[in-house]
PDB file with one MODEL, atoms N, CA, C and O in Angstrom:
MODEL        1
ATOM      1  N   UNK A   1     -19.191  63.382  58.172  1.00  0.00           N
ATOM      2  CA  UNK A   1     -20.054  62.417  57.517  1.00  0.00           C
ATOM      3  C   UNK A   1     -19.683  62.247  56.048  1.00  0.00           C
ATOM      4  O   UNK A   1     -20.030  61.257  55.404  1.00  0.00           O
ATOM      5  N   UNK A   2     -18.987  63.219  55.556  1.00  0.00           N
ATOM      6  CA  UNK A   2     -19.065  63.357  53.652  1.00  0.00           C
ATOM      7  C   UNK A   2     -17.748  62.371  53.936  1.00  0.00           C
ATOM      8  O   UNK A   2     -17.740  61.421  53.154  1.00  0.00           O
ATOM      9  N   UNK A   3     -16.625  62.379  54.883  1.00  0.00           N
ATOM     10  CA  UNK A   3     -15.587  61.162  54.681  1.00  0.00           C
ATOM     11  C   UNK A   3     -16.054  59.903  54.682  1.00  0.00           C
ATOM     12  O   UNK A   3     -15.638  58.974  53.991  1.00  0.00           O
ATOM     13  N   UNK A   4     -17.040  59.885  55.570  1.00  0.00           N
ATOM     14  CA  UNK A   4     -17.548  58.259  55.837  1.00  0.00           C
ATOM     15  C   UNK A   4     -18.151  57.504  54.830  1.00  0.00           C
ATOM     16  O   UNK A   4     -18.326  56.287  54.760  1.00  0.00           O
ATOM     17  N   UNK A   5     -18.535  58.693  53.815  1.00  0.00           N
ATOM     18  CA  UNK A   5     -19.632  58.219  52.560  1.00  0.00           C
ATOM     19  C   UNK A   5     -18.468  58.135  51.553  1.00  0.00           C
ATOM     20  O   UNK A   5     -18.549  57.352  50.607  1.00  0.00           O
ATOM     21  N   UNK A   6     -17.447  58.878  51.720  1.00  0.00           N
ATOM     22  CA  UNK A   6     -16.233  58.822  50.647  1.00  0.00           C
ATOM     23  C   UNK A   6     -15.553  57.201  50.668  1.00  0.00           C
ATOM     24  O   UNK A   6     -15.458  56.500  49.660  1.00  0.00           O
ATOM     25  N   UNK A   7     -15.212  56.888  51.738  1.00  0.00           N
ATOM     26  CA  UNK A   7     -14.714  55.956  52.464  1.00  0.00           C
ATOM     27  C   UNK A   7     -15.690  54.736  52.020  1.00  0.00           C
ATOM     28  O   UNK A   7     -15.065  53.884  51.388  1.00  0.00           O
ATOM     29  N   UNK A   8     -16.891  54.478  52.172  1.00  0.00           N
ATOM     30  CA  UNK A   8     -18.010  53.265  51.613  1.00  0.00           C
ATOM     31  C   UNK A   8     -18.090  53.577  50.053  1.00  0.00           C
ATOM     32  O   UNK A   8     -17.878  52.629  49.297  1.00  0.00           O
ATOM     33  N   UNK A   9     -18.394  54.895  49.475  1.00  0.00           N
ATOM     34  CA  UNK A   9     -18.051  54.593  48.127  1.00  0.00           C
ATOM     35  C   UNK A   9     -16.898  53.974  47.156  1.00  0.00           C
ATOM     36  O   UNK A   9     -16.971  53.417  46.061  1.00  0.00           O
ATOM     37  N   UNK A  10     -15.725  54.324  48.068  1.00  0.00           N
ATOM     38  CA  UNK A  10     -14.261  53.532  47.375  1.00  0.00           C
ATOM     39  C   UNK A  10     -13.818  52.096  47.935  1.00  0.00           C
ATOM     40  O   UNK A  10     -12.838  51.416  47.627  1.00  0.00           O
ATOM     41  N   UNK A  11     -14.963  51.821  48.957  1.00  0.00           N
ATOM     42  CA  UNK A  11     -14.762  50.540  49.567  1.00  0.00           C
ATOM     43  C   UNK A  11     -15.840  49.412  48.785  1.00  0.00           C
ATOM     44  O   UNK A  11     -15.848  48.182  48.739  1.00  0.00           O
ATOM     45  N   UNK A  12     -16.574  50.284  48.305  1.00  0.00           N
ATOM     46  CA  UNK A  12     -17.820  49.508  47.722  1.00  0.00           C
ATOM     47  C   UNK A  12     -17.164  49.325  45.800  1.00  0.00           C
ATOM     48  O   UNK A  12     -17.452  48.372  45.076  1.00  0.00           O
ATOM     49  N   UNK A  13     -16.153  50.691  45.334  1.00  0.00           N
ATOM     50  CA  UNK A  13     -15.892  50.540  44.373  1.00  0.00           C
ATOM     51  C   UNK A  13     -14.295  49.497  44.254  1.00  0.00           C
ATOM     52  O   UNK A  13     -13.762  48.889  43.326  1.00  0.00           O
ATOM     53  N   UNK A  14     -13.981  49.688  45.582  1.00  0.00           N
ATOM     54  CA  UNK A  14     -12.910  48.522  44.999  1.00  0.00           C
ATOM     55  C   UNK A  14     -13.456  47.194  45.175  1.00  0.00           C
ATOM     56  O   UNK A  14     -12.872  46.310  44.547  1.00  0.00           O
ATOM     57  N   UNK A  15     -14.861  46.711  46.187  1.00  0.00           N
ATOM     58  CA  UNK A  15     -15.472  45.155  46.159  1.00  0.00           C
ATOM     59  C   UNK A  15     -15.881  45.100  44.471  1.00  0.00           C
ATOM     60  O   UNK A  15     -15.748  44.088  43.783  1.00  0.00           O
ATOM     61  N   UNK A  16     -16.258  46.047  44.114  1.00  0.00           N
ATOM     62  CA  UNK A  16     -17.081  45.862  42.918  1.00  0.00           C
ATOM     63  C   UNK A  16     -16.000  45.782  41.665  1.00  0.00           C
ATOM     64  O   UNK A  16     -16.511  45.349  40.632  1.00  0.00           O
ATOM     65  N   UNK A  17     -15.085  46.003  41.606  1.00  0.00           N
ATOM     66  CA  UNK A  17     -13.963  45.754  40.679  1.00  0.00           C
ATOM     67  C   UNK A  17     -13.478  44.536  40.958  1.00  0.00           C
ATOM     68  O   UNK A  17     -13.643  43.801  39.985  1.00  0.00           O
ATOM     69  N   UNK A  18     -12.731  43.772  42.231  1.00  0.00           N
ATOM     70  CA  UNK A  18     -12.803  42.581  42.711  1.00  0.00           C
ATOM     71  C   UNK A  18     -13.379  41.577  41.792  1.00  0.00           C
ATOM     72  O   UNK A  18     -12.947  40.710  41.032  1.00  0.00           O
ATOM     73  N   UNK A  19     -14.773  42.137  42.246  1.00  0.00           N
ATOM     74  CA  UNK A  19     -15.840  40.553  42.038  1.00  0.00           C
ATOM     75  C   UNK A  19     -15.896  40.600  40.425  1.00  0.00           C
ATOM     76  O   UNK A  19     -16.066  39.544  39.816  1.00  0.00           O
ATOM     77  N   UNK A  20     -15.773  41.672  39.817  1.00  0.00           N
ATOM     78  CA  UNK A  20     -15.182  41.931  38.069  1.00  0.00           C
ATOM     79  C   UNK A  20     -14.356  41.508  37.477  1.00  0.00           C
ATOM     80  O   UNK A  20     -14.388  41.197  36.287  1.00  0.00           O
ATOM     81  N   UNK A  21     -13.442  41.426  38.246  1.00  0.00           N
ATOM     82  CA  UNK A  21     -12.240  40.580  37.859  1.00  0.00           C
ATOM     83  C   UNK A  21     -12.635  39.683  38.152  1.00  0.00           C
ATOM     84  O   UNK A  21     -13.652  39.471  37.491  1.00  0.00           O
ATOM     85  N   UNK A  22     -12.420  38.856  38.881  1.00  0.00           N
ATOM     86  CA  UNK A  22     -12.752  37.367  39.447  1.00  0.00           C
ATOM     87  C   UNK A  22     -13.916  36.876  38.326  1.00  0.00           C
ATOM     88  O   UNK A  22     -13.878  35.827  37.684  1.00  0.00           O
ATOM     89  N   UNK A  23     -14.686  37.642  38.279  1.00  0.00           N
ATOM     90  CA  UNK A  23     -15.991  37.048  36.967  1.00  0.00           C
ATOM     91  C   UNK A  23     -15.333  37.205  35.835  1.00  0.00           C
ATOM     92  O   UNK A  23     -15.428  36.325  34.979  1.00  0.00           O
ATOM     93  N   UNK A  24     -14.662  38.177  35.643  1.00  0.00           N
ATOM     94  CA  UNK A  24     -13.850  37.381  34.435  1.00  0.00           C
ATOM     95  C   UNK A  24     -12.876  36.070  33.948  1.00  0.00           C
ATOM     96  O   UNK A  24     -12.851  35.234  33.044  1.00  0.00           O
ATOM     97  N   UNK A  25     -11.866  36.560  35.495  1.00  0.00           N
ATOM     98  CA  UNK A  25     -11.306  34.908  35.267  1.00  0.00           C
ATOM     99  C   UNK A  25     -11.791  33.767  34.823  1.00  0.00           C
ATOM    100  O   UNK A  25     -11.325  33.016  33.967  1.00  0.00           O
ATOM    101  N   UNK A  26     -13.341  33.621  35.836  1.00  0.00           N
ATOM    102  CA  UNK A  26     -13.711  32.573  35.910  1.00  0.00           C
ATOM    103  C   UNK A  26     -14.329  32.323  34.285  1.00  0.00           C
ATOM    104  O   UNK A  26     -14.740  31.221  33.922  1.00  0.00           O
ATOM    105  N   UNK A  27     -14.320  33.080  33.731  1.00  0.00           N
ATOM    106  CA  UNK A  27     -15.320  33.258  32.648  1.00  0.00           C
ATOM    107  C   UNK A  27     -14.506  32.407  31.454  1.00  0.00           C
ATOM    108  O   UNK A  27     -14.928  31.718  30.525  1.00  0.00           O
ATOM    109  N   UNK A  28     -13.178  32.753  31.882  1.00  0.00           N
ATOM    110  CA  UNK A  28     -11.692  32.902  30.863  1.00  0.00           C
ATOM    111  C   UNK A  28     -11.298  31.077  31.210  1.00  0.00           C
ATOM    112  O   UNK A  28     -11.064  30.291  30.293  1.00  0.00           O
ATOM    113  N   UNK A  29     -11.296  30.725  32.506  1.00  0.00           N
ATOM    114  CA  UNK A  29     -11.223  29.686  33.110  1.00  0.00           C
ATOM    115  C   UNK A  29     -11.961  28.554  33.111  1.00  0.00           C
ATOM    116  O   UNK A  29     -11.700  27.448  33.583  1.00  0.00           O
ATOM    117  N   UNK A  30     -13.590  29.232  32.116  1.00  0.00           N
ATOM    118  CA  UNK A  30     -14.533  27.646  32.231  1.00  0.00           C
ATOM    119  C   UNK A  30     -14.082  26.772  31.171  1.00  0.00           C
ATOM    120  O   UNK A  30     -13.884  25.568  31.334  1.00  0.00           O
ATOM    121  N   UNK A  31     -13.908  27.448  29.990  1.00  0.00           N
ATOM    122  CA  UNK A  31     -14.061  26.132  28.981  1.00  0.00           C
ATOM    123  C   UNK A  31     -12.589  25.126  29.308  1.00  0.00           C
ATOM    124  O   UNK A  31     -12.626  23.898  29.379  1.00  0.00           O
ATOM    125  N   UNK A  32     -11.478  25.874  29.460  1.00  0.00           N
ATOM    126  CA  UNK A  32     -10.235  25.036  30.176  1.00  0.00           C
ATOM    127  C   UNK A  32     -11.140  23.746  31.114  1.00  0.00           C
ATOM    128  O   UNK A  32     -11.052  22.578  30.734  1.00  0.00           O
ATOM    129  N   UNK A  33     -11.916  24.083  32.237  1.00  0.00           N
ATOM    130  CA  UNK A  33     -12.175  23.228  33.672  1.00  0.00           C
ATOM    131  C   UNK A  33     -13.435  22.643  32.769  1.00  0.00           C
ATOM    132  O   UNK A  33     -14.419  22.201  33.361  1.00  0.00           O
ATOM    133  N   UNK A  34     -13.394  22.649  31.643  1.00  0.00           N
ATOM    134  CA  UNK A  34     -14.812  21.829  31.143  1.00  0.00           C
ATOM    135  C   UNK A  34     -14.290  21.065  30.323  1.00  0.00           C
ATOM    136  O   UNK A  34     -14.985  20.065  30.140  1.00  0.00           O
ATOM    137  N   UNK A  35     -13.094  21.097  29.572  1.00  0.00           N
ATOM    138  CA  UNK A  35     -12.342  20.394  28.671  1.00  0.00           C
ATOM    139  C   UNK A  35     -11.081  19.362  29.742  1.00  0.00           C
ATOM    140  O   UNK A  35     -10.568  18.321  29.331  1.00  0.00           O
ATOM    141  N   UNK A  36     -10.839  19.907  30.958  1.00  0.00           N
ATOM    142  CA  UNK A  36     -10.776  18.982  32.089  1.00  0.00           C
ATOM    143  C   UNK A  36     -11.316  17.735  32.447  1.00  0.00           C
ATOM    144  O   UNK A  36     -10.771  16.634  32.532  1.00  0.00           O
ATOM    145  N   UNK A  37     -12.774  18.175  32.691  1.00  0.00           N
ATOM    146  CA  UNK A  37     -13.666  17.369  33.317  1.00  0.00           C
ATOM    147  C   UNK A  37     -13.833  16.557  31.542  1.00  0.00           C
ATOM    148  O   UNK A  37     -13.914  15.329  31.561  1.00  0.00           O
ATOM    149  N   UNK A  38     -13.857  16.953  30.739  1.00  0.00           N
ATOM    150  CA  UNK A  38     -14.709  15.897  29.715  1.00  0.00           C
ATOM    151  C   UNK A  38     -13.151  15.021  29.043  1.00  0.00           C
ATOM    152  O   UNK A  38     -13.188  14.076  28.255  1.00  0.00           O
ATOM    153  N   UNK A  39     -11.848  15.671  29.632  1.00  0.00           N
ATOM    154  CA  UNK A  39     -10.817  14.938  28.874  1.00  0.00           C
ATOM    155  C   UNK A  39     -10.535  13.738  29.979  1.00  0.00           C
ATOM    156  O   UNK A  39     -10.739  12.581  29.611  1.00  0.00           O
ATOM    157  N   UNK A  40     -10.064  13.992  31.347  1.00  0.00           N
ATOM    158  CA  UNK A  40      -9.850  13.701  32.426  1.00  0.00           C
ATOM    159  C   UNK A  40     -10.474  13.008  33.344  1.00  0.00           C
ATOM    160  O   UNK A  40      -9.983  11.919  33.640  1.00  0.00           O
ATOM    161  N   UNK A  41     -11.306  13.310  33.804  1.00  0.00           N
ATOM    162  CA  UNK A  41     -12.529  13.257  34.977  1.00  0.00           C
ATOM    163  C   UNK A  41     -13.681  11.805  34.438  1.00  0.00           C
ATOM    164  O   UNK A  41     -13.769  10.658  34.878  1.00  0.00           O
ATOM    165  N   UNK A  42     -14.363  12.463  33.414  1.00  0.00           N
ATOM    166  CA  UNK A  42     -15.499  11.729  32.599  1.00  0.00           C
ATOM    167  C   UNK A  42     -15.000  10.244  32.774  1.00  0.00           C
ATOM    168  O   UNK A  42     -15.570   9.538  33.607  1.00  0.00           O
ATOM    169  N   UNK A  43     -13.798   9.664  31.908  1.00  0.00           N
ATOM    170  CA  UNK A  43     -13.319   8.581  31.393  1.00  0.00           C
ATOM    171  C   UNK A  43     -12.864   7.688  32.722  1.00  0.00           C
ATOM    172  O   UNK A  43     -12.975   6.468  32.849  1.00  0.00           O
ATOM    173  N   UNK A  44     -12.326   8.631  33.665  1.00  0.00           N
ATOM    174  CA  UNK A  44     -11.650   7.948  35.005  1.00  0.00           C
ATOM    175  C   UNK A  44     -12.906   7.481  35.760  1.00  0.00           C
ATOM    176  O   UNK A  44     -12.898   6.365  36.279  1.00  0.00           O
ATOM    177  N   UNK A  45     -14.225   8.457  35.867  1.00  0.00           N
ATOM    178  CA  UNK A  45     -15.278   7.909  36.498  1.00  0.00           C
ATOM    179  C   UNK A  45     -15.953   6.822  35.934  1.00  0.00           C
ATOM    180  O   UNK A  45     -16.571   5.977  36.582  1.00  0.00           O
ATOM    181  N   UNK A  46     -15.797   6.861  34.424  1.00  0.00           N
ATOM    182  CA  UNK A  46     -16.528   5.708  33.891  1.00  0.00           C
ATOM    183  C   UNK A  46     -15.948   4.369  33.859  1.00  0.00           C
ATOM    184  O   UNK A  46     -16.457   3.249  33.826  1.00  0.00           O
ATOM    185  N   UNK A  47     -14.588   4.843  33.879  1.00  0.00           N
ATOM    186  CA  UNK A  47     -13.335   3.371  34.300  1.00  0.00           C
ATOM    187  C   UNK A  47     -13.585   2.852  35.643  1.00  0.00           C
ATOM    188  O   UNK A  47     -13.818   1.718  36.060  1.00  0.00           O
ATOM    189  N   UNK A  48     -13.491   3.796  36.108  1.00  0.00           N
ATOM    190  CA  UNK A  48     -13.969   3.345  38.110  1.00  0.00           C
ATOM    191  C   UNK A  48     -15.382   2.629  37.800  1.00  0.00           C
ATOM    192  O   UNK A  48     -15.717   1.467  38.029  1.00  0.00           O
ATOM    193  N   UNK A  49     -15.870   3.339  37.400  1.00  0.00           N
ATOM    194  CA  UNK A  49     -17.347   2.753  37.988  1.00  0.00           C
ATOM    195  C   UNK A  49     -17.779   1.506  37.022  1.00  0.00           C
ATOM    196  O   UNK A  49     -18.860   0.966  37.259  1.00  0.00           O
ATOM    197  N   UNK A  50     -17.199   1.163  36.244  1.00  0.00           N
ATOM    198  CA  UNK A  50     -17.055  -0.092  35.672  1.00  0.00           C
ATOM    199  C   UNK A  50     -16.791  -1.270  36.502  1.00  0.00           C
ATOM    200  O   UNK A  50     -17.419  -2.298  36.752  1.00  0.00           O
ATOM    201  N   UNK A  51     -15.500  -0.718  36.895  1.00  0.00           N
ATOM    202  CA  UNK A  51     -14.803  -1.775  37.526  1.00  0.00           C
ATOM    203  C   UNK A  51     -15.367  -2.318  39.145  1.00  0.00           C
ATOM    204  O   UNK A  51     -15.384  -3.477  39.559  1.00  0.00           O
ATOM    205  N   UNK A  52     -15.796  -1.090  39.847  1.00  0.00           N
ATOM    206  CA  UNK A  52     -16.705  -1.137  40.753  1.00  0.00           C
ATOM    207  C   UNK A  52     -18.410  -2.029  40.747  1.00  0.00           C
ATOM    208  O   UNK A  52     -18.980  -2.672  41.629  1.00  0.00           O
ATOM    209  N   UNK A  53     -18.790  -1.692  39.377  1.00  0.00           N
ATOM    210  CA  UNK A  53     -19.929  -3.040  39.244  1.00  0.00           C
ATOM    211  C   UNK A  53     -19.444  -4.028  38.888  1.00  0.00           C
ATOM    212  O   UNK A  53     -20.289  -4.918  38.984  1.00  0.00           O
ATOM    213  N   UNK A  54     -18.556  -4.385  38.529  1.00  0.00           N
ATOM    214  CA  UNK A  54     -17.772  -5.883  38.160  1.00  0.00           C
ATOM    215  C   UNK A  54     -17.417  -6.203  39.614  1.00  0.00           C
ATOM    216  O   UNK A  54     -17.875  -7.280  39.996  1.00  0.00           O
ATOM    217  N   UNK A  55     -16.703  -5.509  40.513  1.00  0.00           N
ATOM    218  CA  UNK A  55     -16.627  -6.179  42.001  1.00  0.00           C
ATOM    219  C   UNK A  55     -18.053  -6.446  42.402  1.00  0.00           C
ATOM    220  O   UNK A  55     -18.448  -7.580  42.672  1.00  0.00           O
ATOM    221  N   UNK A  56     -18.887  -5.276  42.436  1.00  0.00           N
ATOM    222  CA  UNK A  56     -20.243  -5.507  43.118  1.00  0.00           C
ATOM    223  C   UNK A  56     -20.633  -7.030  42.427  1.00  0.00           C
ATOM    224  O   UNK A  56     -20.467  -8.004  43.162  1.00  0.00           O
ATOM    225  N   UNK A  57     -21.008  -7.203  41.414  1.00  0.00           N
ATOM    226  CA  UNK A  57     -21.402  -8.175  40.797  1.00  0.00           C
ATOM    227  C   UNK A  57     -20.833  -9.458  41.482  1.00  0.00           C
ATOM    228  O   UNK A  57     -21.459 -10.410  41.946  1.00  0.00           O
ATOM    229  N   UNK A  58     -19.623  -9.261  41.433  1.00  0.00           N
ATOM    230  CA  UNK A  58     -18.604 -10.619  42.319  1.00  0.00           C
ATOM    231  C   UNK A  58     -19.065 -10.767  43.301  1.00  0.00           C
ATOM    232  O   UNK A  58     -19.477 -11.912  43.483  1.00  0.00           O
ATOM    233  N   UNK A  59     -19.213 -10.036  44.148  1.00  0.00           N
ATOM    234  CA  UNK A  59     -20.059  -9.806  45.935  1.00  0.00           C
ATOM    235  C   UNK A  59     -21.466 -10.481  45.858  1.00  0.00           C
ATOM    236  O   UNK A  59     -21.943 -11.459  46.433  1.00  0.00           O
ATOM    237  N   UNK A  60     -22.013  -9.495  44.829  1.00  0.00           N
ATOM    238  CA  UNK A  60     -23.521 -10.496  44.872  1.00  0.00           C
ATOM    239  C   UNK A  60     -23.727 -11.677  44.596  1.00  0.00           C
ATOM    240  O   UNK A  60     -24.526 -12.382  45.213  1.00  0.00           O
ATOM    241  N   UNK A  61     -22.861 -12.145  43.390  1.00  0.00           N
ATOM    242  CA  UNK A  61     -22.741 -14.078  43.257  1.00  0.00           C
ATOM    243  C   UNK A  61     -22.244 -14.612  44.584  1.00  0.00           C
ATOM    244  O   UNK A  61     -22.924 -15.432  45.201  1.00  0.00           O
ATOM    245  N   UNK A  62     -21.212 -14.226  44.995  1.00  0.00           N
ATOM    246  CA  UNK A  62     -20.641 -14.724  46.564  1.00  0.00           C
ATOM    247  C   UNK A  62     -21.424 -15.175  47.720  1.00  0.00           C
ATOM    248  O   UNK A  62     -21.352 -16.096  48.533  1.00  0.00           O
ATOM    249  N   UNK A  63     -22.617 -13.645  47.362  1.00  0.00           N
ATOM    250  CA  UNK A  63     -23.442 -13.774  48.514  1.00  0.00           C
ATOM    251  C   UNK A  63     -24.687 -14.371  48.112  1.00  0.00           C
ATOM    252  O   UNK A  63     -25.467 -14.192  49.047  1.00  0.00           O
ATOM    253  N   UNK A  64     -25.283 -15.023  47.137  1.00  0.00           N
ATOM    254  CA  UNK A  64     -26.122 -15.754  46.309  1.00  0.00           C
ATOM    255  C   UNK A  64     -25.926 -16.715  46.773  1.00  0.00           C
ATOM    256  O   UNK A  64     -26.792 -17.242  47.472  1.00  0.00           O
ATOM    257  N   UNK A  65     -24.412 -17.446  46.505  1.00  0.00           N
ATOM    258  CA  UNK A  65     -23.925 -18.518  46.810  1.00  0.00           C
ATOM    259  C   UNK A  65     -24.157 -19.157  48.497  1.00  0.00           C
ATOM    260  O   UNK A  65     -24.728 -20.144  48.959  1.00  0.00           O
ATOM    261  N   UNK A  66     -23.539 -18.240  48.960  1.00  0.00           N
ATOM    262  CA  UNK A  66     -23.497 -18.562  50.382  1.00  0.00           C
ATOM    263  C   UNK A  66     -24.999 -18.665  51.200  1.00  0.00           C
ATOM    264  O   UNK A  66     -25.254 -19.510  52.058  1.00  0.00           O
ATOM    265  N   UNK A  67     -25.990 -17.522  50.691  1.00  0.00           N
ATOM    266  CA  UNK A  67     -27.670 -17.785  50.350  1.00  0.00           C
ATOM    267  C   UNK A  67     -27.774 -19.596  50.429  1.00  0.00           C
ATOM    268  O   UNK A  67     -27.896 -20.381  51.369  1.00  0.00           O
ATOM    269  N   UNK A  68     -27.658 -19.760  48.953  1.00  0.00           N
ATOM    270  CA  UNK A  68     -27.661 -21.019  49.007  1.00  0.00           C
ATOM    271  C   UNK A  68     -27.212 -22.417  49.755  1.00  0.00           C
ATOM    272  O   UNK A  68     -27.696 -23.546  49.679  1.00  0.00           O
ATOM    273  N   UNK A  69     -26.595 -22.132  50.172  1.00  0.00           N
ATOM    274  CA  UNK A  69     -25.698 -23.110  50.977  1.00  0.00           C
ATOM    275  C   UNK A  69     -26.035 -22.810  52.502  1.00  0.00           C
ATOM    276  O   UNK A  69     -25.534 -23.535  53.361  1.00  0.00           O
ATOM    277  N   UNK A  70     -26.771 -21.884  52.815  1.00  0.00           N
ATOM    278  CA  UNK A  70     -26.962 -22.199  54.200  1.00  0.00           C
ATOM    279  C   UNK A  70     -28.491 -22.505  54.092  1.00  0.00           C
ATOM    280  O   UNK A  70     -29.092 -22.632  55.159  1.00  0.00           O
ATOM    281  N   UNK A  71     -29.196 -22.640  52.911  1.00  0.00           N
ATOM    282  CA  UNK A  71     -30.678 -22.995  53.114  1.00  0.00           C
ATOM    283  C   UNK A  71     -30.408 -24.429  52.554  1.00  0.00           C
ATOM    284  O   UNK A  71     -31.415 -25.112  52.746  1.00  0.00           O
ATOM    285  N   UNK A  72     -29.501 -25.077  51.983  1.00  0.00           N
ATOM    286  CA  UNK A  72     -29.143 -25.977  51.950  1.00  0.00           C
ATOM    287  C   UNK A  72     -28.808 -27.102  53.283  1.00  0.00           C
ATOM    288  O   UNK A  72     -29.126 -28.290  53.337  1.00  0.00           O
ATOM    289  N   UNK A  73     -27.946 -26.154  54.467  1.00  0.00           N
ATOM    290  CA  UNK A  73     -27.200 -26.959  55.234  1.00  0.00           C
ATOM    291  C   UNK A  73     -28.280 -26.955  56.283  1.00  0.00           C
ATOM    292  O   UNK A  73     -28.058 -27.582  57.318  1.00  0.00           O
ATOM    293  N   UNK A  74     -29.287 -26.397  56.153  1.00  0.00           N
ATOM    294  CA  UNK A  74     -30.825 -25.725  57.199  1.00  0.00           C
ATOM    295  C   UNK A  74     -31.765 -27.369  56.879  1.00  0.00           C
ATOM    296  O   UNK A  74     -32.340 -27.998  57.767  1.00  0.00           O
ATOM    297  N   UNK A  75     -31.704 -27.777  55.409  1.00  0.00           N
ATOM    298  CA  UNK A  75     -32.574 -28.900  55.207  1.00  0.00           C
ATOM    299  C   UNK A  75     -31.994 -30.176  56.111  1.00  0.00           C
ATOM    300  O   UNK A  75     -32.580 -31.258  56.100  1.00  0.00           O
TER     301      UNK A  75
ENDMDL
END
């Protein structure tokens, strides 16, 4: 039994060094993936999504239009 407890203590102490490291990386790794997202990411979504309500917008006059013209061709 004293191996089995030896065995979960060095299994439990190498998860726990693991997840130590790894929390550090990540720690070391945010402001990089935040200076990413605000150099990169931010500007491309706000370019997209610009351009995406300028189509929408086109669609909805289109379909305004065509609105019109069939309550037109109805009289």
């Amino acid at each position: 039994m004293n191996d089995f407890n030896r065995k979960v203590e060095d299994a439990s102490a190498r998860v726990s060094k693991t997840v130590a490291e790894a929390a550090e990386r990540i720690e070391r790794e945010i402001p990089e993936f935040i200076k990413y997202l605000n150099d990169e990411v931010v500007p491309a979504v706000r370019q997209h999504s610009t351009r995406a309500l300028r189509i929408a917008s086109s669609k909805l006059t289109e379909l305004a239009d065509y609105m019109e013209q069939q309550k037109a061709a109805r009289k």
